[in-house]
N, C-alpha and C positions, 0 to 999 in steps of 0.2 A: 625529393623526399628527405626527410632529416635522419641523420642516422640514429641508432635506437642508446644512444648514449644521452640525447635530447629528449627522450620520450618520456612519457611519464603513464604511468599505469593505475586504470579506472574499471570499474567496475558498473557493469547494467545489468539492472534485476525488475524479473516481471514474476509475477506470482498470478495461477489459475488457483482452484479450491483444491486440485489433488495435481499440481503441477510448478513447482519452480524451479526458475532458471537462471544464473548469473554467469555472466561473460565478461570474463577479463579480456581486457582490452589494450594497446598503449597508443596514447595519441599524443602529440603537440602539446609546448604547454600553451596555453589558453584558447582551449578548445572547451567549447561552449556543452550545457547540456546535451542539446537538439543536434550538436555535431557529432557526438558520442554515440547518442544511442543511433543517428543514422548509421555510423561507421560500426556499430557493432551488428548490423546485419540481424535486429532482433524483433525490424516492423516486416522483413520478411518472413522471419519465423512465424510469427502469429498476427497478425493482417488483422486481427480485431482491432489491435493500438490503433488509436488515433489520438494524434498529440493535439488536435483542436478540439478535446473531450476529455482525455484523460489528463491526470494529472502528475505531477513528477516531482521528485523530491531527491535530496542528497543526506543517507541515514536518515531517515523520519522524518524529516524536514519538510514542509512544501518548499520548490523554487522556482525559478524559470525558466522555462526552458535558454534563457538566456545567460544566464549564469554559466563563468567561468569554473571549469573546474578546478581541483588541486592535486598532485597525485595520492593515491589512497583513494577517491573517493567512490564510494558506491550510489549511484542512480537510481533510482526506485520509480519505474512506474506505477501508479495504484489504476487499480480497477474503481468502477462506477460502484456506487453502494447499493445493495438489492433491494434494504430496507430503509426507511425515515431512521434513523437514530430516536430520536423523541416520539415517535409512534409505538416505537418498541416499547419505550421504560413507560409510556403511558400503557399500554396493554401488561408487562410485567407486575406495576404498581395496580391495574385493577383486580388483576391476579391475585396479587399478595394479599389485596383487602378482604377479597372473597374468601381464600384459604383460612386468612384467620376467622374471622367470623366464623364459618365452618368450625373450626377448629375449634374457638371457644366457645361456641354453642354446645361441641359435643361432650365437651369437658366438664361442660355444668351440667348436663342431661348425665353424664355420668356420677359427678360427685350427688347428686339425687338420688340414684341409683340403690 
């Protein structure tokens, strides 16, 4: 084991909808994503991760789980998305169209008025 003057200090972070959790860690330096977050005991905590689905990133970043760290860095597993992204802004934009129509239809039935 290396002594903790060689360590270097990382962070894993997983986010549920009413649940986050970041765990400071200190590992080796050039310890990989996929070694981090195994060494930080965080696929035991929530058994959902699965690093052959989920995806991972350092600060907002995608990367892979092969990527070396550097000390400082923070981990992020992401979650699976619920929705299409583009399905959304297409049902918000048919939305919006409706509203207005509505909207300026009533505007002119009002200035009649």
């Amino acid at each position: 084991m290396e002594s903790e003057s060689n360590l270097i200090k990382v962070e894993v972070a997983f986010a549920l909808p009413h649940e986050q959790v970041i765990l400071a860690i200190d590992v080796s330096p050039g310890t990989t994503i996929d070694q981090a977050i195994q060494q930080s005991g965080i696929l035991d905590r929530y058994p959902q991760i699965d690093l052959a689905h989920n995806k991972v990133g350092v600060f907002g970043r995608l990367a892979k789980l092969s990527q070396v760290l550097r000390a400082g860095d923070r981990v992020e597993i992401y979650r699976g998305l619920i929705a299409d992204p583009k399905e959304v802004r297409r049902q918000r934009a048919a939305e919006g169209k409706v509203t207005k129509r509505g909207a300026g239809a009533h505007e002119e039935a009002g200035d009649e008025a």
